[in-house]
Biopython code that builds the backbone (N, CA, C, O; Angstrom):
import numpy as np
from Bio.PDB.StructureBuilder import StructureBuilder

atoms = [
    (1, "UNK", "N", (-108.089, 188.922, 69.236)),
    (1, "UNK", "CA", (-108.214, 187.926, 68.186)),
    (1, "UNK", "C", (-106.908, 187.141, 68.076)),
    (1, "UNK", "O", (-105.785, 187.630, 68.198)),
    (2, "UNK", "N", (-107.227, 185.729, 67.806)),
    (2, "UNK", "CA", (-106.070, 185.236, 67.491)),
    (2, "UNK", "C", (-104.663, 185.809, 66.174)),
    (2, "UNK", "O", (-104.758, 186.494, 65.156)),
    (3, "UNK", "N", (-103.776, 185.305, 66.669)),
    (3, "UNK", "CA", (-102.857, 185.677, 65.569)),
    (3, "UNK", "C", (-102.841, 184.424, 64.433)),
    (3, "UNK", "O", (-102.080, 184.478, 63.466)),
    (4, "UNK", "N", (-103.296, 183.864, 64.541)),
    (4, "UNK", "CA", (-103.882, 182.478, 63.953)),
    (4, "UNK", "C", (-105.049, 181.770, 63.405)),
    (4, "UNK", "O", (-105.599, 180.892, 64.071)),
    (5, "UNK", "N", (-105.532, 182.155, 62.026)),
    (5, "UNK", "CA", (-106.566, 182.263, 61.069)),
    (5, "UNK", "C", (-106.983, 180.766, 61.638)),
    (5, "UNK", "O", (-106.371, 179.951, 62.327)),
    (6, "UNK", "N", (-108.242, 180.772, 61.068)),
    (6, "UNK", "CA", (-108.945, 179.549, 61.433)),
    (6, "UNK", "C", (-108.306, 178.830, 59.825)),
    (6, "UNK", "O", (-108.153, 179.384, 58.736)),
    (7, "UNK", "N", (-108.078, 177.609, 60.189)),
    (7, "UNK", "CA", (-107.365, 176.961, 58.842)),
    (7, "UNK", "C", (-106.242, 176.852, 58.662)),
    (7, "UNK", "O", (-105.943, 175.886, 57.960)),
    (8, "UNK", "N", (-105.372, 177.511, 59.042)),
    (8, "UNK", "CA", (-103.892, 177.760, 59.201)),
    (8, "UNK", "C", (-103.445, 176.517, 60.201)),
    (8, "UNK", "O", (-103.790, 176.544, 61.383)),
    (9, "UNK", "N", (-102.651, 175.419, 59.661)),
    (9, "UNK", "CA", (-102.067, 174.343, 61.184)),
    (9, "UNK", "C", (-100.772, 174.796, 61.032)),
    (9, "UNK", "O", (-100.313, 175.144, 59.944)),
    (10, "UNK", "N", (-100.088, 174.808, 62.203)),
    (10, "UNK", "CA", (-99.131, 175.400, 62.658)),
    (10, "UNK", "C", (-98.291, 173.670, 63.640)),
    (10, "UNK", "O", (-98.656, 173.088, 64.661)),
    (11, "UNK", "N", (-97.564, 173.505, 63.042)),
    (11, "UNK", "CA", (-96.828, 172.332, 63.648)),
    (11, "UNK", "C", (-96.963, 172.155, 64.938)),
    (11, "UNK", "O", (-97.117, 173.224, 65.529)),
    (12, "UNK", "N", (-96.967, 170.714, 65.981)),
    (12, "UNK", "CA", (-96.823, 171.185, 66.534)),
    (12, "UNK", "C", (-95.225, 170.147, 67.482)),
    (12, "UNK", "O", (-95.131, 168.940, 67.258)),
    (13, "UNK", "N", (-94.357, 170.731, 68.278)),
    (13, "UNK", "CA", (-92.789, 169.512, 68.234)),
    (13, "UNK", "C", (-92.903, 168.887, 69.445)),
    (13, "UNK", "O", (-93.334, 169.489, 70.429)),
    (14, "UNK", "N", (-92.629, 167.966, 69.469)),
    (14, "UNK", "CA", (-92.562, 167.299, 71.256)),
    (14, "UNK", "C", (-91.415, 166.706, 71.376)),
    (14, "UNK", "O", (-90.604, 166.945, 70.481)),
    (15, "UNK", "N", (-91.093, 165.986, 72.233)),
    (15, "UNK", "CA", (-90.059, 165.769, 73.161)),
    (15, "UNK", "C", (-90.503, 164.131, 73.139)),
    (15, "UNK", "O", (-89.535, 163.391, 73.321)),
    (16, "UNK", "N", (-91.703, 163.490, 72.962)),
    (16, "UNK", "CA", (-91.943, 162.404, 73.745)),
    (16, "UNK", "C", (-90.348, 161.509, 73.213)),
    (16, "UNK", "O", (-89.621, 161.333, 74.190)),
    (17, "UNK", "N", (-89.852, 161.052, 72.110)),
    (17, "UNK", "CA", (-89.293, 160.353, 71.906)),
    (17, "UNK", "C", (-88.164, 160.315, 72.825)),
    (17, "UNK", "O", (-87.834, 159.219, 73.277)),
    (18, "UNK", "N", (-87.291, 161.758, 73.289)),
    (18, "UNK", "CA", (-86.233, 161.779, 74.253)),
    (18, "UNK", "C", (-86.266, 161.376, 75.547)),
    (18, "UNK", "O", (-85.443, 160.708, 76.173)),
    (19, "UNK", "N", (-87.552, 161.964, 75.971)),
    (19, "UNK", "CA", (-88.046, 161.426, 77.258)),
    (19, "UNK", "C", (-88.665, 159.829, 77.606)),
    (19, "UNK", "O", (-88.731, 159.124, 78.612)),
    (20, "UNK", "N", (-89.034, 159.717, 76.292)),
    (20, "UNK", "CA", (-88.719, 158.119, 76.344)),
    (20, "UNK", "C", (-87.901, 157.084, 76.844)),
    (20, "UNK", "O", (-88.089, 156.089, 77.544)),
    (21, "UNK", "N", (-86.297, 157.958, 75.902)),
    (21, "UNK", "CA", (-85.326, 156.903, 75.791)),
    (21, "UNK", "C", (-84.655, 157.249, 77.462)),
    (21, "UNK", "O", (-84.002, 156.370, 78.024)),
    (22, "UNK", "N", (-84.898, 158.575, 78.126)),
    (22, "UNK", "CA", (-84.474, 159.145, 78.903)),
    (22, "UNK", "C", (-84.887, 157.915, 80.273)),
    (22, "UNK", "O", (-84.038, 157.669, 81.129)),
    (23, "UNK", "N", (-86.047, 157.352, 80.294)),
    (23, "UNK", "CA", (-86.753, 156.957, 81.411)),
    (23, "UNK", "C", (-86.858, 155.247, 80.925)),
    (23, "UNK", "O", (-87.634, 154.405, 81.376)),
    (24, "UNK", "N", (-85.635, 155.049, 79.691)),
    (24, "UNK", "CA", (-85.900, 153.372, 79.191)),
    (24, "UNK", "C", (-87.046, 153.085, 79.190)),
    (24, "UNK", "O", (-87.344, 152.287, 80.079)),
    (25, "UNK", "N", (-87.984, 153.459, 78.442)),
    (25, "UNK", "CA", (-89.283, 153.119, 78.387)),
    (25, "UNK", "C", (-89.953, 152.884, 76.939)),
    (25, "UNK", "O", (-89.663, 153.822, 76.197)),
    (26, "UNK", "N", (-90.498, 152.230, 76.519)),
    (26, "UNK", "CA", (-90.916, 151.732, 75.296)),
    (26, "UNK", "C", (-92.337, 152.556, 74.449)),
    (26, "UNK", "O", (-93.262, 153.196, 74.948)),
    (27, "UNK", "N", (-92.124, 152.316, 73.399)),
    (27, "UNK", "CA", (-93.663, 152.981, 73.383)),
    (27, "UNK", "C", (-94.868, 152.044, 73.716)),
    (27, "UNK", "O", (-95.947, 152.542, 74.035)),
    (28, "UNK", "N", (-94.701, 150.747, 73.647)),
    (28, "UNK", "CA", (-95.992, 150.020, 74.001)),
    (28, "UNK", "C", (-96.231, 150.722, 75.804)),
    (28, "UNK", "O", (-97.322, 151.055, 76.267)),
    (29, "UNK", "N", (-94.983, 150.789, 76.486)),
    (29, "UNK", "CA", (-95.203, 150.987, 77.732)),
    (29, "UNK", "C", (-96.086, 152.319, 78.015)),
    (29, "UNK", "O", (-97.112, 152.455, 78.683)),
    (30, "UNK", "N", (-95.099, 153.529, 77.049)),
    (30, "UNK", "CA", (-96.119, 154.921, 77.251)),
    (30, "UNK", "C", (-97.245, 154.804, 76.875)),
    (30, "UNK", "O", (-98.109, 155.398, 77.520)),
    (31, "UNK", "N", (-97.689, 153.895, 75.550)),
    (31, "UNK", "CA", (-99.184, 153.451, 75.123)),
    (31, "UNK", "C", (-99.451, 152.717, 76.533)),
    (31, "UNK", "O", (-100.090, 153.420, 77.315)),
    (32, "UNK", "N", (-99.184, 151.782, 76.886)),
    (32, "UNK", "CA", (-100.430, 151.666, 78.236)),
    (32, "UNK", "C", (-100.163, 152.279, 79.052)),
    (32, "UNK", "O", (-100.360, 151.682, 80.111)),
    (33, "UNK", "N", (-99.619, 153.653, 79.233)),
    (33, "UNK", "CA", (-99.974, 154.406, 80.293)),
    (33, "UNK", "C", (-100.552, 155.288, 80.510)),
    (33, "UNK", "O", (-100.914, 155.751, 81.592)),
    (34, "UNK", "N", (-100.812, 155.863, 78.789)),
    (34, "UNK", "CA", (-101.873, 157.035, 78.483)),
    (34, "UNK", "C", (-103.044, 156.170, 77.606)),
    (34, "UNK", "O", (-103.768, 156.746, 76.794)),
    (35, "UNK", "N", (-103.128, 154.872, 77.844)),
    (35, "UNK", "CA", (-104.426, 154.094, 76.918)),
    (35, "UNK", "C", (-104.230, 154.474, 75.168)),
    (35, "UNK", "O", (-105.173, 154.507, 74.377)),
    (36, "UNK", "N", (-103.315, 154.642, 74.944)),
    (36, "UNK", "CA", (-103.221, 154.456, 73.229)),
    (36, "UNK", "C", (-102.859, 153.257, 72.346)),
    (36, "UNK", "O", (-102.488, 152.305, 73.033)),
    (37, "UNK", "N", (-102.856, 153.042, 71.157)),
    (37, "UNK", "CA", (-101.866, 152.373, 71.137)),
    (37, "UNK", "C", (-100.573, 152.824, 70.386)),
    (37, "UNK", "O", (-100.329, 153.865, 69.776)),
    (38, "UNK", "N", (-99.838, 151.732, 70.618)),
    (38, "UNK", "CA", (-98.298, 151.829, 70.440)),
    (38, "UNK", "C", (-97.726, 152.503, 69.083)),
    (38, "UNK", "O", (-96.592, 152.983, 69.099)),
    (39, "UNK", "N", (-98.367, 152.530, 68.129)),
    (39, "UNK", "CA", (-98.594, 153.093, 66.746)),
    (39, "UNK", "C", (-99.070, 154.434, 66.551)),
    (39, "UNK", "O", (-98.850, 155.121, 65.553)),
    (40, "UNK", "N", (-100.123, 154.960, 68.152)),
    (40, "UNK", "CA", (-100.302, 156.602, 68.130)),
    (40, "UNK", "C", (-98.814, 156.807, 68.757)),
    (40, "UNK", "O", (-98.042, 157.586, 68.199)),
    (41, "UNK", "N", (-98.468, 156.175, 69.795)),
    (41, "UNK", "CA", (-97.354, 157.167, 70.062)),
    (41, "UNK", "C", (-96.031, 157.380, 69.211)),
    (41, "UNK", "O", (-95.168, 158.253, 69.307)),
    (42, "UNK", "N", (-96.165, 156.147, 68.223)),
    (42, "UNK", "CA", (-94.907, 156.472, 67.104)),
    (42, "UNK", "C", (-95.480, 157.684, 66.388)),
    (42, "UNK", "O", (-94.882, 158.759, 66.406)),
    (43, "UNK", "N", (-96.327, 157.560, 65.927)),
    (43, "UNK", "CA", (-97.109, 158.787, 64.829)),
    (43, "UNK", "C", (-96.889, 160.328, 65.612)),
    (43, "UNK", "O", (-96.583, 161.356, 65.006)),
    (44, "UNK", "N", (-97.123, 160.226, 67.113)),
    (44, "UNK", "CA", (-96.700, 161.690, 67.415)),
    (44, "UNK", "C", (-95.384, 162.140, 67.627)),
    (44, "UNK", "O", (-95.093, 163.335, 67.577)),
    (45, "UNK", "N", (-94.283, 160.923, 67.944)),
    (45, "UNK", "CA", (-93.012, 161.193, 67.421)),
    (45, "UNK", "C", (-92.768, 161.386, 66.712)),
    (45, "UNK", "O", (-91.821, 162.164, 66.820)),
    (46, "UNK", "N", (-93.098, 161.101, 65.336)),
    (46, "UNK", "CA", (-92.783, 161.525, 64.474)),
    (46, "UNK", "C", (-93.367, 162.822, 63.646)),
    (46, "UNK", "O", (-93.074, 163.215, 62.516)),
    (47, "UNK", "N", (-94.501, 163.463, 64.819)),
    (47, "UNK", "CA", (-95.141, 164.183, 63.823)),
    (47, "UNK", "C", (-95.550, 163.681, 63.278)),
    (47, "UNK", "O", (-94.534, 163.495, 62.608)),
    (48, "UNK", "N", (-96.668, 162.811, 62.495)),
    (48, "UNK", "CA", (-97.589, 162.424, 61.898)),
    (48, "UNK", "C", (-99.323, 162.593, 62.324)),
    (48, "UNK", "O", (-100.331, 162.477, 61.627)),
    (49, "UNK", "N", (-99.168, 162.863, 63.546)),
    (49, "UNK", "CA", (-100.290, 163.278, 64.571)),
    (49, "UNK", "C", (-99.928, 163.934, 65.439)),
    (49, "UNK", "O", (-98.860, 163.807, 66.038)),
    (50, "UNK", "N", (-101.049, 165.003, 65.698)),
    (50, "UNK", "CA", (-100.899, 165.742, 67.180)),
    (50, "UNK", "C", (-101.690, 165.069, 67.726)),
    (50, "UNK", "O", (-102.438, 164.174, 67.331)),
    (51, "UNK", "N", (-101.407, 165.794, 69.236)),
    (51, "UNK", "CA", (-102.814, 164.846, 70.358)),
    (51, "UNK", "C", (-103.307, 165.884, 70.814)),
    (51, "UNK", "O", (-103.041, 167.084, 70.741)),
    (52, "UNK", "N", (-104.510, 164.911, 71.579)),
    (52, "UNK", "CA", (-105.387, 165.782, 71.553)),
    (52, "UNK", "C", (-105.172, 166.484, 72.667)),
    (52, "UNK", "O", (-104.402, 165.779, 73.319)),
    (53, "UNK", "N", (-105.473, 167.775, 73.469)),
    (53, "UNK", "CA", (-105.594, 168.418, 74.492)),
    (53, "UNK", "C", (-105.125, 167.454, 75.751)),
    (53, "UNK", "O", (-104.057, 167.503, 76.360)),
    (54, "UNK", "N", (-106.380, 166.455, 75.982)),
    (54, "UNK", "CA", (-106.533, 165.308, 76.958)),
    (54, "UNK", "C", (-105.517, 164.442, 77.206)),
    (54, "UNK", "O", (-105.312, 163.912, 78.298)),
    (55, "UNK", "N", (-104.613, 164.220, 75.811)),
    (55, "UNK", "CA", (-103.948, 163.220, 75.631)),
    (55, "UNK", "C", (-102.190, 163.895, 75.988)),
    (55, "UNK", "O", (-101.193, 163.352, 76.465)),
    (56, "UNK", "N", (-102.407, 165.035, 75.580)),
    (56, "UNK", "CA", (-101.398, 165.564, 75.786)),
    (56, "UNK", "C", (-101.398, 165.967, 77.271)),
    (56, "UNK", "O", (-100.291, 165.635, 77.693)),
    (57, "UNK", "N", (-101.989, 166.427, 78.091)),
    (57, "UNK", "CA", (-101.643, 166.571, 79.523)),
    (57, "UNK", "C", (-101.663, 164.548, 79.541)),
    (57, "UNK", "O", (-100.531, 164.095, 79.369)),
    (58, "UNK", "N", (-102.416, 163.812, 79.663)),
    (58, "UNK", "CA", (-101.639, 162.253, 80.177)),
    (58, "UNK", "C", (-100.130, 162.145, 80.207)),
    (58, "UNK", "O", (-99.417, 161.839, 81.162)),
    (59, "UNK", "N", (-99.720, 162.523, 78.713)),
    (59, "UNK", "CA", (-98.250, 162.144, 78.206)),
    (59, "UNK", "C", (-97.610, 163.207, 79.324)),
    (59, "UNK", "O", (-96.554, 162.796, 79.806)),
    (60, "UNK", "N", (-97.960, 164.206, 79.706)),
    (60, "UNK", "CA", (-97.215, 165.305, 80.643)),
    (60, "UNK", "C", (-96.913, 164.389, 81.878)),
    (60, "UNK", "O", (-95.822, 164.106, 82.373)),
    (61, "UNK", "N", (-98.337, 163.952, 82.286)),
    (61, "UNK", "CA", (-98.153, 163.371, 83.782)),
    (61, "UNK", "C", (-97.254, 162.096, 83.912)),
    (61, "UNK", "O", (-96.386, 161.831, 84.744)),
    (62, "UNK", "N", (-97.630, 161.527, 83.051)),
    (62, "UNK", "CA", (-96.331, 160.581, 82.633)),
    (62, "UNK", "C", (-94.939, 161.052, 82.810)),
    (62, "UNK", "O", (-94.271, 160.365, 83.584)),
    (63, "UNK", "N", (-94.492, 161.825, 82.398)),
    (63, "UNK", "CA", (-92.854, 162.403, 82.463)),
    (63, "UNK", "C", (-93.099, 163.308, 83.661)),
    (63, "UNK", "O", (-92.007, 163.765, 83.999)),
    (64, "UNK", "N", (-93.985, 163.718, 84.373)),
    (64, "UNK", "CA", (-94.286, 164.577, 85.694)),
    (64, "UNK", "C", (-93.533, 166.098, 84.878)),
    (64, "UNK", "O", (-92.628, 166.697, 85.459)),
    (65, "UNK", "N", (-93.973, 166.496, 83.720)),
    (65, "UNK", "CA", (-93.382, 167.710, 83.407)),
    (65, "UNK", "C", (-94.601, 168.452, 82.667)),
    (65, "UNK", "O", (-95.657, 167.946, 82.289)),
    (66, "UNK", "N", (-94.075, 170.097, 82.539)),
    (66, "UNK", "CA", (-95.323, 170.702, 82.270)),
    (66, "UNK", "C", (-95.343, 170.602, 80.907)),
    (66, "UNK", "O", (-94.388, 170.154, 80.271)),
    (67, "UNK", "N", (-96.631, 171.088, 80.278)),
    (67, "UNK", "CA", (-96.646, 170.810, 78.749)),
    (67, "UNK", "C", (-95.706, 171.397, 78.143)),
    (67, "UNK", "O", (-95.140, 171.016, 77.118)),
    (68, "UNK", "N", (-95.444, 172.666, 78.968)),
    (68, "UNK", "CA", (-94.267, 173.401, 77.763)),
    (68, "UNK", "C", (-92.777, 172.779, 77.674)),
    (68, "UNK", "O", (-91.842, 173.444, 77.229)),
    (69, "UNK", "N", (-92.618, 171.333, 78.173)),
    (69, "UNK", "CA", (-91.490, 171.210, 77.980)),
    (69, "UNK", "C", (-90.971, 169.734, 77.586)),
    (69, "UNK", "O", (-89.953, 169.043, 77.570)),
    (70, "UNK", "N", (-93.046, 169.700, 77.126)),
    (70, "UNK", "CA", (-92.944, 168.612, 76.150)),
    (70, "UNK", "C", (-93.637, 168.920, 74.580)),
    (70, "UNK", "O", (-93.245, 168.404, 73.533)),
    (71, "UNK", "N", (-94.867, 169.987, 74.737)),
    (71, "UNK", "CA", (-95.329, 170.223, 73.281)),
    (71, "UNK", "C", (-94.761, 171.508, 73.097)),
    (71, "UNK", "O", (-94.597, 172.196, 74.104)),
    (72, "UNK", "N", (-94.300, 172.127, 71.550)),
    (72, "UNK", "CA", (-94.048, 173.408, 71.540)),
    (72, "UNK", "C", (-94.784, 173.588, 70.053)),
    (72, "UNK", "O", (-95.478, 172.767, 69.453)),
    (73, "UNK", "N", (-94.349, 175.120, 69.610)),
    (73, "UNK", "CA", (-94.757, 175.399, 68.238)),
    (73, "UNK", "C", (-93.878, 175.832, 67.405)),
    (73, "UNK", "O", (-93.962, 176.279, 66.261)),
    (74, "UNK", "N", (-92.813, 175.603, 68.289)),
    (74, "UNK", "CA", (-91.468, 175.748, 67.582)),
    (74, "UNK", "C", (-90.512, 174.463, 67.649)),
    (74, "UNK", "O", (-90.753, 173.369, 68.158)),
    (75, "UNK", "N", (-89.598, 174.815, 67.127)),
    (75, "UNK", "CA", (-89.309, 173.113, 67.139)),
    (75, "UNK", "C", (-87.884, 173.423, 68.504)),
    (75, "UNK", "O", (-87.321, 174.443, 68.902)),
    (76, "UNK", "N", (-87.786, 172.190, 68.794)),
    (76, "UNK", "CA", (-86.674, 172.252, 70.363)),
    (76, "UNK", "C", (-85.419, 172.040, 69.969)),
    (76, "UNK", "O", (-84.974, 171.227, 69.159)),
    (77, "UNK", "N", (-84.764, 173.043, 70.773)),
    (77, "UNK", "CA", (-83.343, 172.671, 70.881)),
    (77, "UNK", "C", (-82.657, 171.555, 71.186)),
    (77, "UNK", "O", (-83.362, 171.002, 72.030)),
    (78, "UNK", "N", (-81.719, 170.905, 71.006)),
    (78, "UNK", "CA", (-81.373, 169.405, 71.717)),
    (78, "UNK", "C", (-81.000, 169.792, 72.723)),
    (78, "UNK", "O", (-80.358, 170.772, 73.101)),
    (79, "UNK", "N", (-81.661, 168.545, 73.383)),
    (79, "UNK", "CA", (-81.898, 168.966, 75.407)),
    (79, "UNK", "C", (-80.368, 169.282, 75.384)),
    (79, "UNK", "O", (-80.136, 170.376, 75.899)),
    (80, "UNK", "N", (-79.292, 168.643, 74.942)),
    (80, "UNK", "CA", (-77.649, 168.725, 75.625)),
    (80, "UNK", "C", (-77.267, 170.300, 75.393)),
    (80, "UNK", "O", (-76.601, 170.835, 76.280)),
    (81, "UNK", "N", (-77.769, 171.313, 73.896)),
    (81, "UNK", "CA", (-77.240, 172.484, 73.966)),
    (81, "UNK", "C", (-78.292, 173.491, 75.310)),
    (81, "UNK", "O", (-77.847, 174.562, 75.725)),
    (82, "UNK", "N", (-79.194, 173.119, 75.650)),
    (82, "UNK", "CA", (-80.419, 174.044, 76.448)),
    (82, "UNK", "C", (-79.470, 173.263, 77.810)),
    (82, "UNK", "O", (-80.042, 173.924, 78.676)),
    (83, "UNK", "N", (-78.629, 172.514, 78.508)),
    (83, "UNK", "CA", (-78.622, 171.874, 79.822)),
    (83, "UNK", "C", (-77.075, 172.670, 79.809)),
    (83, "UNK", "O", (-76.562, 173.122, 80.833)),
    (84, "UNK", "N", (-76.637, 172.722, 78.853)),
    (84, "UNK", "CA", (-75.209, 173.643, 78.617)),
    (84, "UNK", "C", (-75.463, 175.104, 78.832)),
    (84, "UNK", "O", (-74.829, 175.679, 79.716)),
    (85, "UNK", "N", (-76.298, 175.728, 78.133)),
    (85, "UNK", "CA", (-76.479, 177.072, 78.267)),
    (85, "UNK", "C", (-77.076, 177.270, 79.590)),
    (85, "UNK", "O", (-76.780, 178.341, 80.118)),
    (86, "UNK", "N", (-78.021, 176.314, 80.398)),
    (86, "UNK", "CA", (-78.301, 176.910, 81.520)),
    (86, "UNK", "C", (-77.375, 176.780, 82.626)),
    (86, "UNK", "O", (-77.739, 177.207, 83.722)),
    (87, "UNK", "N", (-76.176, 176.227, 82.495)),
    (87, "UNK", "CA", (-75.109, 175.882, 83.546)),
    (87, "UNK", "C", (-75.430, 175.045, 84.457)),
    (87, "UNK", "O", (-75.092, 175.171, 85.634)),
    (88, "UNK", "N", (-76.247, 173.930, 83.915)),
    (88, "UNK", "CA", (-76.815, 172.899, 84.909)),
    (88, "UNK", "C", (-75.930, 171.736, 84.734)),
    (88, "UNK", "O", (-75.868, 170.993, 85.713)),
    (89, "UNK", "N", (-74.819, 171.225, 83.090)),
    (89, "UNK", "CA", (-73.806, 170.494, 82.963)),
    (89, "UNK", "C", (-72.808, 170.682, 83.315)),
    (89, "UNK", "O", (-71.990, 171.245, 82.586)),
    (90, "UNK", "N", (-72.408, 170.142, 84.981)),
    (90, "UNK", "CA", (-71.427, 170.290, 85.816)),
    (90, "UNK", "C", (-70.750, 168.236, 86.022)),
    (90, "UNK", "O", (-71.245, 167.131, 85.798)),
    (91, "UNK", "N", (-69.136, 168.875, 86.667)),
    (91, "UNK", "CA", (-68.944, 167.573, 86.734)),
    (91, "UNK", "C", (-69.752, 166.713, 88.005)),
    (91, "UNK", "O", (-69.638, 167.116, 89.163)),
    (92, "UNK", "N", (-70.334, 165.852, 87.773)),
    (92, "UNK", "CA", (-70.866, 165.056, 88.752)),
    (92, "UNK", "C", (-72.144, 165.443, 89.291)),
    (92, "UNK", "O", (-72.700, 164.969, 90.282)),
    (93, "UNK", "N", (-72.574, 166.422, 88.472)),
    (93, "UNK", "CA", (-74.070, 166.917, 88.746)),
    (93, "UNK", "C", (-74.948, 165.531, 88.567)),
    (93, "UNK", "O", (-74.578, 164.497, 88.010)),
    (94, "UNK", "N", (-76.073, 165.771, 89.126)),
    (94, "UNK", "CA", (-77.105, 164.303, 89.039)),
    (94, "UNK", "C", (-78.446, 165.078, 88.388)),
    (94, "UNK", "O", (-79.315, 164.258, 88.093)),
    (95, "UNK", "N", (-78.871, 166.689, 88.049)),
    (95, "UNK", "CA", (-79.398, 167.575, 87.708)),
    (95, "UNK", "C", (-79.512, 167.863, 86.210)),
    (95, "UNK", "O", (-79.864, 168.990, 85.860)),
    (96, "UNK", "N", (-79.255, 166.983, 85.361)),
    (96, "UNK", "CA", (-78.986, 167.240, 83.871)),
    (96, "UNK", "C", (-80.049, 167.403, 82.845)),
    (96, "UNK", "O", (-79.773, 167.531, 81.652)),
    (97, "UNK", "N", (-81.580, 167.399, 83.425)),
    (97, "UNK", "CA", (-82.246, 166.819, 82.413)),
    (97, "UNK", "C", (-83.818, 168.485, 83.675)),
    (97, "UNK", "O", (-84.085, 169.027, 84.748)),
    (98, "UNK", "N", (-84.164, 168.326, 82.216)),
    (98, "UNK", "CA", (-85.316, 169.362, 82.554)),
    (98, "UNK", "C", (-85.974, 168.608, 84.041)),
    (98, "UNK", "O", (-86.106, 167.445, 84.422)),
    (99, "UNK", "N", (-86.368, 170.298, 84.754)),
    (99, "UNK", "CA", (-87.377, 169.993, 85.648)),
    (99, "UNK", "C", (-88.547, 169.444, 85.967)),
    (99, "UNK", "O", (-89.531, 169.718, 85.281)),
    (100, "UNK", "N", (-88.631, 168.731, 86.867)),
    (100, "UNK", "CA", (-90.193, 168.113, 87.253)),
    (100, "UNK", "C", (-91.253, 169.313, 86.923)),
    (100, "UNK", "O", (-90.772, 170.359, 86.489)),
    (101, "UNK", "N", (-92.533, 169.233, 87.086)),
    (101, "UNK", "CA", (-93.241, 169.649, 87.253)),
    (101, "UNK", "C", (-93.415, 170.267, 89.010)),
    (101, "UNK", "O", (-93.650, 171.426, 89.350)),
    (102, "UNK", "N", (-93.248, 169.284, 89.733)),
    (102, "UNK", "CA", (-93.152, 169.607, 91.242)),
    (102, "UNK", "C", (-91.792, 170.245, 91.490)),
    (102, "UNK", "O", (-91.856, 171.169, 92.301)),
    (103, "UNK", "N", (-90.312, 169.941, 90.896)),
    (103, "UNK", "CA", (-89.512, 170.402, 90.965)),
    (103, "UNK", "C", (-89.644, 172.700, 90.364)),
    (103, "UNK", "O", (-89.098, 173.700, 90.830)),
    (104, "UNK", "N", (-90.375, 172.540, 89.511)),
    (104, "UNK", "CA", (-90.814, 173.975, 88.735)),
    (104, "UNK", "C", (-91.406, 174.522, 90.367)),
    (104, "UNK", "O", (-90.823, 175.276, 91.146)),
    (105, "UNK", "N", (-92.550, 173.949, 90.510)),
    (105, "UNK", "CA", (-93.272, 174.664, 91.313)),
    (105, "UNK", "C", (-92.882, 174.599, 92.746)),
    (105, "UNK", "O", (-93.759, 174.964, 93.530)),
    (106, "UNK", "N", (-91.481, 174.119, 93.372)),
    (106, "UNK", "CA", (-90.572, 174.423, 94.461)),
    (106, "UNK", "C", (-89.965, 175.765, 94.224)),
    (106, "UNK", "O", (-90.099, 176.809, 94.861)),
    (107, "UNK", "N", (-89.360, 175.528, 93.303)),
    (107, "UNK", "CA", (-88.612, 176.564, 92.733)),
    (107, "UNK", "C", (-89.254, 177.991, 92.604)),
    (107, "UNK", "O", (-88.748, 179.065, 92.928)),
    (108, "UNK", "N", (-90.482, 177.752, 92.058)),
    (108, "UNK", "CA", (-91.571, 179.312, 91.848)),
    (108, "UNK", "C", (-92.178, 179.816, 93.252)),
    (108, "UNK", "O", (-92.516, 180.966, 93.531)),
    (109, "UNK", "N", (-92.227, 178.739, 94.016)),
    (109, "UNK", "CA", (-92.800, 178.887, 95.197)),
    (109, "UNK", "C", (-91.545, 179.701, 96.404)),
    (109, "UNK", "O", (-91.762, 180.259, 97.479)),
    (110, "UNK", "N", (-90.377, 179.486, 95.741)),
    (110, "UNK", "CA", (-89.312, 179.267, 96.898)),
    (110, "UNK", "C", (-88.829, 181.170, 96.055)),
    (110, "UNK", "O", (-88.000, 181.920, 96.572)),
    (111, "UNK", "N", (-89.224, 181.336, 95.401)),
    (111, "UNK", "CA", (-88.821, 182.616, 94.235)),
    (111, "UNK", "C", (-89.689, 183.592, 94.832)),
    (111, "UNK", "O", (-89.332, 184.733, 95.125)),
    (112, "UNK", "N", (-90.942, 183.072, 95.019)),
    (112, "UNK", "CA", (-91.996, 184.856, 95.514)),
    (112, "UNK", "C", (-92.245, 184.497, 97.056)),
    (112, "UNK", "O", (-93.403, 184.583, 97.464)),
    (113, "UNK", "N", (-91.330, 184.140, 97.852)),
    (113, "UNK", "CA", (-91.239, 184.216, 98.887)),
    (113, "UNK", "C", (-90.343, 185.556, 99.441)),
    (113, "UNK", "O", (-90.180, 185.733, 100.648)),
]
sb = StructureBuilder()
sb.init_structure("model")
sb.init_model(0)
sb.init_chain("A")
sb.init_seg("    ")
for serial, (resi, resn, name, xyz) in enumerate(atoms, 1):
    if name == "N":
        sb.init_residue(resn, " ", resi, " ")
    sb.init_atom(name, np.array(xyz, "f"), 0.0, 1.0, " ", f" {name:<3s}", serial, name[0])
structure = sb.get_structure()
């Protein structure tokens, strides 16, 4: 059984706004790239709306990252203290910013070998 009563909403935090500014991209732009408009994707920055299942893998494929490291149920660390603790902020690194999705699954693939 769930740990989670039917009725109970449980927040939920995303990332879209960082990954936004990360890739200079606008919200009208992420609205036409997942077919919304420009006013849903402010509302889920801000938390004012979740999306839906559907909508939320689009916004994934968009940033080529997996959901967990754009929706959570907890709220996120700022990417700069999580890129510090993993020892990925080096001088002159070009590596600073969470993994691809294809980048994850090199890595997992290259691990149970």
């Amino acid at each position: 059984m769930s740990p989670v009563r039917r009725g109970d909403a449980l927040p939920i935090f995303n990332r879209i706004g960082v990954l936004r500014a990360e890739r200079k991209m606008s919200r009208a732009q992420l609205a036409h790239l997942v077919d919304v408009n420009p006013q849903t994707v402010g509302a889920l920055e801000r938390g004012d709306h979740y999306p839906s299942l559907d909508l939320a893998f689009r916004i994934c494929d968009v940033f080529d990252l997996p959901v967990e490291a754009v929706f959570s149920r907890t709220e996120f660390s700022p990417l700069s203290t999580e890129v510090y603790r993993s020892g990925r902020l080096t001088e002159g690194s070009e590596k600073n910013s969470v993994p691809t999705k294809s980048e994850s699954t090199k890595s997992e693939s290259t691990e149970s070998e």
